[in-house]
C-alpha positions as CSV (number, residue, x, y, z in Angstrom):
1,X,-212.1,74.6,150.7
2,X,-213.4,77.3,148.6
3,X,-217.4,78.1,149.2
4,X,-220.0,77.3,146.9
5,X,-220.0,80.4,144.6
6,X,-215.8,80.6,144.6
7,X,-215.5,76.5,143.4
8,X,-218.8,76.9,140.7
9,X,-216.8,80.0,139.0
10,X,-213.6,78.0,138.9
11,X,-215.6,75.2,137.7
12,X,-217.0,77.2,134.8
13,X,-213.8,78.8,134.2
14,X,-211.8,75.2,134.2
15,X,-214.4,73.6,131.7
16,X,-214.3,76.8,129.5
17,X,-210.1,76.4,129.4
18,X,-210.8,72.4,128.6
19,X,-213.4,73.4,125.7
20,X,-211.1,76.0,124.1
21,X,-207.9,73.3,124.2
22,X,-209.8,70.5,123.1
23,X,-209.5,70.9,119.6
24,X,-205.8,71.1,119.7
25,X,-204.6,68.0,120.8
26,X,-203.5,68.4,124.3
27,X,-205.5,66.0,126.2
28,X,-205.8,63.0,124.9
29,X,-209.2,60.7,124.6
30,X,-208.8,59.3,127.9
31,X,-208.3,62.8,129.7
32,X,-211.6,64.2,127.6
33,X,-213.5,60.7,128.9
34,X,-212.7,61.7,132.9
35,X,-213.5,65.3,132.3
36,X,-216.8,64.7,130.8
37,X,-217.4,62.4,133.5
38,X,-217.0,64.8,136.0
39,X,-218.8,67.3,134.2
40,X,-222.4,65.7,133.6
41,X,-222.1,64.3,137.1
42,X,-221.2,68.1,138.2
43,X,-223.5,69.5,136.3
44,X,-226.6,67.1,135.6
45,X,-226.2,64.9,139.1
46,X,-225.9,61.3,138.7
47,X,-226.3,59.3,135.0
48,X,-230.0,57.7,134.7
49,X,-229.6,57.4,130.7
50,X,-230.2,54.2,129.2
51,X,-226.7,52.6,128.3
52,X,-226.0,53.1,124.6
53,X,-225.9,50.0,122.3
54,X,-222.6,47.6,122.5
55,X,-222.0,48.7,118.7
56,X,-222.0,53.1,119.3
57,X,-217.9,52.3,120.8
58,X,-217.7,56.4,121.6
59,X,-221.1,56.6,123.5
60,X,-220.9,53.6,125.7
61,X,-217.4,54.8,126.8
62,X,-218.7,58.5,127.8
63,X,-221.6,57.1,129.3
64,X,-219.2,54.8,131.4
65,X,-217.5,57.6,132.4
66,X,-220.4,59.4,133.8
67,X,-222.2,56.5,135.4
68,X,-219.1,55.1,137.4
69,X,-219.5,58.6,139.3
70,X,-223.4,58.2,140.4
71,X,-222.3,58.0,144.0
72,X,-220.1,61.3,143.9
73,X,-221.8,65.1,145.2
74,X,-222.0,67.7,142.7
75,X,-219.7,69.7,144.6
76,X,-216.7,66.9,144.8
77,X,-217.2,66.4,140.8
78,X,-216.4,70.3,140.5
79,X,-213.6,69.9,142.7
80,X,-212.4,66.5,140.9
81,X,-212.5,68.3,137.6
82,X,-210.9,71.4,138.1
83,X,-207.5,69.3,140.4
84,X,-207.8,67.1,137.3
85,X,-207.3,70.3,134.6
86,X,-204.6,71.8,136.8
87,X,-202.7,68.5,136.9
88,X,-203.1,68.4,133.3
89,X,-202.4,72.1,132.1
90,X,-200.8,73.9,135.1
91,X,-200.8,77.3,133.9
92,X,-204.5,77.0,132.8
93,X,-205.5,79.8,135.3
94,X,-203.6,81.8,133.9
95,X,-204.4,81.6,130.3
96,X,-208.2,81.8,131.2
97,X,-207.7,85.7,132.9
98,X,-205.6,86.7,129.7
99,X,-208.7,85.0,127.5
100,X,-210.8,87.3,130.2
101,X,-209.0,90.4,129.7
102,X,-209.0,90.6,126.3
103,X,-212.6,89.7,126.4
104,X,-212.4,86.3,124.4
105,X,-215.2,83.6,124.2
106,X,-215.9,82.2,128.0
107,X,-218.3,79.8,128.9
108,X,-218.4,75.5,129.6
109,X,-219.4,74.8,126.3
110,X,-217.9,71.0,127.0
111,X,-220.8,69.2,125.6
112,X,-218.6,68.7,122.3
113,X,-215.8,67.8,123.7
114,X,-215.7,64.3,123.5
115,X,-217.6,64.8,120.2
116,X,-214.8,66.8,118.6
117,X,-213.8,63.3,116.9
118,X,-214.8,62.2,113.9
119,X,-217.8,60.1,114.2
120,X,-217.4,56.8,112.6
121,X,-220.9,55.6,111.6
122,X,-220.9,51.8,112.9
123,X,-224.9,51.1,112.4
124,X,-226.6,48.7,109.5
125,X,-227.3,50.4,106.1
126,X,-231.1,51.4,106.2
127,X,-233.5,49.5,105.1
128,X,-231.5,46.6,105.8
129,X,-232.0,43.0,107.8
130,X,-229.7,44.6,110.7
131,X,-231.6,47.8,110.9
132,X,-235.2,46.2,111.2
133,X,-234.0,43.4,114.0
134,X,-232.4,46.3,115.8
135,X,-235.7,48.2,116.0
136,X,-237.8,45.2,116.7
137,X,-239.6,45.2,113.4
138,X,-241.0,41.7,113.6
139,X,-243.4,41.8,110.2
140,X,-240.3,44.2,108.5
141,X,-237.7,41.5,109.5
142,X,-240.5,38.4,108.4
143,X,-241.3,40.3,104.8
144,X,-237.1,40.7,104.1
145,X,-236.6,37.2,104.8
146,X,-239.9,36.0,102.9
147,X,-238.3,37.7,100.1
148,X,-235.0,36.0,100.1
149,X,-233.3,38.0,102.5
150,X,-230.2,35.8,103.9
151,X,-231.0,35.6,107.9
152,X,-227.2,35.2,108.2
153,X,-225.6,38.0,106.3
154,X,-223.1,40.0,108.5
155,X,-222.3,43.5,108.7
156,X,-219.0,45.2,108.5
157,X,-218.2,44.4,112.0
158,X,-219.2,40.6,111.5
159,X,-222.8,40.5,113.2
160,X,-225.9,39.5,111.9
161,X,-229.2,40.4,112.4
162,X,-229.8,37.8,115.5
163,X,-226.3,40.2,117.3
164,X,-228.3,43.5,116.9
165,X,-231.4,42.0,118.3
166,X,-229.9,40.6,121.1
167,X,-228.2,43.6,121.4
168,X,-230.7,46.0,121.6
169,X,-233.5,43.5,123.3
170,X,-235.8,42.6,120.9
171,X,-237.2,39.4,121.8
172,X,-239.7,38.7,119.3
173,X,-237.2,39.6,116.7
174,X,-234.8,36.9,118.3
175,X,-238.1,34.5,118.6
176,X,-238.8,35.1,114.8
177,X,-235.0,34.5,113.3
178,X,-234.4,31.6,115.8
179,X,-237.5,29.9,114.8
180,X,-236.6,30.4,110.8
181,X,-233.3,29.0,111.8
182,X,-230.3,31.9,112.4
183,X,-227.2,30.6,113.5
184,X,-227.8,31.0,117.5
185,X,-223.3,30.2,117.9
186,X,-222.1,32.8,115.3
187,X,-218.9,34.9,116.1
188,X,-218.7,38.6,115.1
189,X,-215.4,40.2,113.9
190,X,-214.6,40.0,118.3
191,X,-215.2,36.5,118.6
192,X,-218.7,37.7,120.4
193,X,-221.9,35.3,120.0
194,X,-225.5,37.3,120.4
195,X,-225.6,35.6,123.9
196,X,-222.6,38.4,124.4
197,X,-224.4,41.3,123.1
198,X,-227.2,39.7,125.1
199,X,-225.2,39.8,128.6
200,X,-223.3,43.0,127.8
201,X,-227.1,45.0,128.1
202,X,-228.2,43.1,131.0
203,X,-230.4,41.3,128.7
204,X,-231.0,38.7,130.8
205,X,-235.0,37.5,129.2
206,X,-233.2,37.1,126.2
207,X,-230.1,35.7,127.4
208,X,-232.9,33.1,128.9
209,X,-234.3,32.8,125.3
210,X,-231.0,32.1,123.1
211,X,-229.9,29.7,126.0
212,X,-233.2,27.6,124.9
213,X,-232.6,28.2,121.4
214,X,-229.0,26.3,122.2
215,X,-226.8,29.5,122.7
216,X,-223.5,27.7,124.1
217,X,-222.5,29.9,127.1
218,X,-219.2,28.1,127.6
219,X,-218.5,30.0,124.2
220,X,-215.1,32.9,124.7
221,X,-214.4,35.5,122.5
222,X,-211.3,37.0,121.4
223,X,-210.8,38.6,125.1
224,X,-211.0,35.3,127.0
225,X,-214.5,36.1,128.1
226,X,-217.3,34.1,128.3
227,X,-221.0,35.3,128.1
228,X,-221.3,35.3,131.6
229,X,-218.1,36.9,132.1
230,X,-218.5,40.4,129.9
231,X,-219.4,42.2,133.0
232,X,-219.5,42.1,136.7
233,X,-222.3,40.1,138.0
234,X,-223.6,38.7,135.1
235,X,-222.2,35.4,136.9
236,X,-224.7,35.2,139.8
237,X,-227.5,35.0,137.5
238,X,-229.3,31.1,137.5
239,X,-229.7,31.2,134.0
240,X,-226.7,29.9,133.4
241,X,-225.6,25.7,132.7
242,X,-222.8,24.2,134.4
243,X,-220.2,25.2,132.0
244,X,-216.8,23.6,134.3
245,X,-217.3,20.5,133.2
């Protein structure tokens, strides 16, 4: 095995190839996801970064990337990454010492990697319902409903205000729309009720507080999945009613 100073310049020069290839189409969005994986755990140790909201698609899948690796040494990520860019482009040692000899741009500049996409902006227009129950605005969210706001409008993706609240954690927010009477059961676009946004953050006061509002947890979305189901060890929680019967 190479020593410490041999694996961190092949390191640097394997992130360097990925970041001047990954413009071009020849890794593919699942490749880029496992490479920036291994890169932040390589290079920043293991994830402690809040996880991103259910609605942000791109960030919650980088940061699964990176936290599935928490248990992994810096040293094995390097390793991981650069067997993973040789299986992908062989000859990639070889393009990086003619990019070196002819003094082109070096460097790991992967951070944009993954962001080379185009972002697709998912979030509620400002100003709106959506936007002020996300940021646990409880007097914001009160005035715009005092004022004729519609406690059930959706979004484009099918939520409504009660989804982003539950997604994000806002439990006075949920308190407030519950008590001026939000529909508690209502599907988004996925077949997803705020008890699954609620569980899918590891929500689980609020999960408490839609199941007393009369959140059905026996409710499956358009995967199958119930509430309880969305992620691993939601299950073992005693929140949950007896939903076999």
């Amino acid at each position: 095995m190479a020593d410490s100073s041999s694996l961190e310049s092949q390191f640097e020069a394997a992130a360097a190839h990925v970041a001047s290839v990954a413009g071009n189409g020849h890794l593919n969005s699942d490749s880029l996801l496992q490479l920036y994986g291994l890169y932040k755990q390589a290079t920043e140790g293991p994830c402690t970064a809040f996880r991103p909201s259910f609605f942000d698609r791109k960030a919650r899948s980088k940061w699964a990337a990176w936290k599935q690796l928490e248990d992994m040494p810096a040293e094995q990520a390097q390793q991981r990454y650069i067997e993973l860019v040789t299986s992908l482009s062989p000859s990639w040692q070889e393009h990086a010492r003619e990019k070196a000899s002819t003094g082109g741009p070096g460097g790991p500049v992967f951070s944009s990697l993954v962001n080379s996409e185009e972002e697709v902006d998912t979030g509620p227009p400002l100003g709106s319902l959506h936007l002020l129950a996300s940021e646990g605005d409880t007097s914001a969210v009160a005035f715009l409903l005092d004022n004729g706001a519609h406690i059930d409008s959706r979004d484009a993706e099918g939520c409504t205000a009660l989804h982003w609240a539950a997604d994000r954690g806002s439990l006075e927010v949920i308190q407030l729309l519950v008590q001026r009477g939000a529909a508690v059961n209502v599907h988004d676009s996925d077949g997803q009720t705020p008890l699954h946004y609620a569980a899918l953050n590891d929500q689980r006061e609020v999960c408490s507080a839609l199941l007393s509002a009369g959140a059905d947890a026996s409710i499956r979305d358009h995967a199958g999945n119930r509430p309880q189901e969305v992620e691993e060890g939601l299950s073992s929680w005693d929140i949950w009613p007896d939903t076999t019967a």
